[in-house]
C-alpha positions as CSV (number, residue, x, y, z in Angstrom):
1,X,-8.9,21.8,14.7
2,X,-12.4,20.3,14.8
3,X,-13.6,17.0,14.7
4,X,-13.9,16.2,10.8
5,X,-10.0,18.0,10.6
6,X,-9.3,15.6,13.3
7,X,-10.7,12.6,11.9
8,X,-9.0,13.0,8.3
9,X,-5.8,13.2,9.8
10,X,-6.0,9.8,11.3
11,X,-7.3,8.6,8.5
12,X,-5.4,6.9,5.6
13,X,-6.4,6.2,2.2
14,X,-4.8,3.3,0.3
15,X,-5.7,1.6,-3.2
16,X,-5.3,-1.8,-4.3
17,X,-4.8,-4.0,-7.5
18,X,-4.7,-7.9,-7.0
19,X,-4.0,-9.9,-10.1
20,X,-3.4,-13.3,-11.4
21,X,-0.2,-14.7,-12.4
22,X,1.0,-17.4,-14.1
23,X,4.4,-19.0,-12.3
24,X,5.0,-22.1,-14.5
25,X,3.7,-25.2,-14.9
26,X,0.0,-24.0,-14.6
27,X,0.6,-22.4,-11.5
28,X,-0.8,-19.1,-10.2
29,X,-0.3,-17.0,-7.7
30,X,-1.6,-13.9,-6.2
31,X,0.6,-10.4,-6.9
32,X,-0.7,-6.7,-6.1
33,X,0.1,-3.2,-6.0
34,X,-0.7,-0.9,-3.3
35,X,-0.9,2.4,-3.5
36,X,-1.3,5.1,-0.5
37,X,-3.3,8.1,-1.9
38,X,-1.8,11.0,0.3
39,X,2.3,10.6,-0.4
40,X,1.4,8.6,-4.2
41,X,4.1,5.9,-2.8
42,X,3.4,2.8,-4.9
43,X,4.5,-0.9,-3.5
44,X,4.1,-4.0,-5.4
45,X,4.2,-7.5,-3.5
46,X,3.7,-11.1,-3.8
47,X,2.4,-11.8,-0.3
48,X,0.3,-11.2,2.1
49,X,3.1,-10.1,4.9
50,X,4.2,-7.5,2.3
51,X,1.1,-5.7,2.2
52,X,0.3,-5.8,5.8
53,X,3.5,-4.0,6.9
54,X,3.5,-1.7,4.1
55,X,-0.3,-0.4,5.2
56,X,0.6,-1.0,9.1
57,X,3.7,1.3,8.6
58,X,1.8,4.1,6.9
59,X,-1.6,3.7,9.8
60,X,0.6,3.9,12.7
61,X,3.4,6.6,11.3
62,X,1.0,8.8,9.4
63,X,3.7,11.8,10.0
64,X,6.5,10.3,7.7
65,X,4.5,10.3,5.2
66,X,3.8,13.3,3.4
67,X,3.2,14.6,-0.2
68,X,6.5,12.7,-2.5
69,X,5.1,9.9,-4.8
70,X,7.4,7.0,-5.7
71,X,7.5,3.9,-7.0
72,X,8.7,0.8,-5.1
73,X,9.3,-3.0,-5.6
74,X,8.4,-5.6,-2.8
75,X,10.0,-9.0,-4.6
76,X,7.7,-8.3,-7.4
């Protein structure tokens, strides 16, 4: 394997829709999907927290996830 295979590998990929949304009474709050590009598994979250442990679970354990896409909810 050379260096550019190498680097790839441990590299992760990951896009991200932040939004808007009304809660009540004039409210808003921040909501988001997250989506990481090499297994197509979708989250969506409310918070901050969520979205760090879904990304730090897919950087540090890059070798559970492989190639099957699905769709999550994270207390959407």
């Amino acid at each position: 394997m050379d260096v550019k295979d190498e680097k790839s590998q441990q590299s992760q990929l990951f896009t991200l829709r932040l939004w808007l949304e009304e809660v009540g009474e004039g409210q808003m709050d921040w909501r988001g999907r997250v989506q990481h590009v090499r297994s197509g598994e979708v989250r969506y979250f409310r918070n901050w927290q969520m979205l760090k442990e879904f990304v730090e679970d897919r950087v540090l354990r890059p070798d559970l996830y492989g190639s099957a896409g699905r769709e999550e909810e994270m207390d959407r």
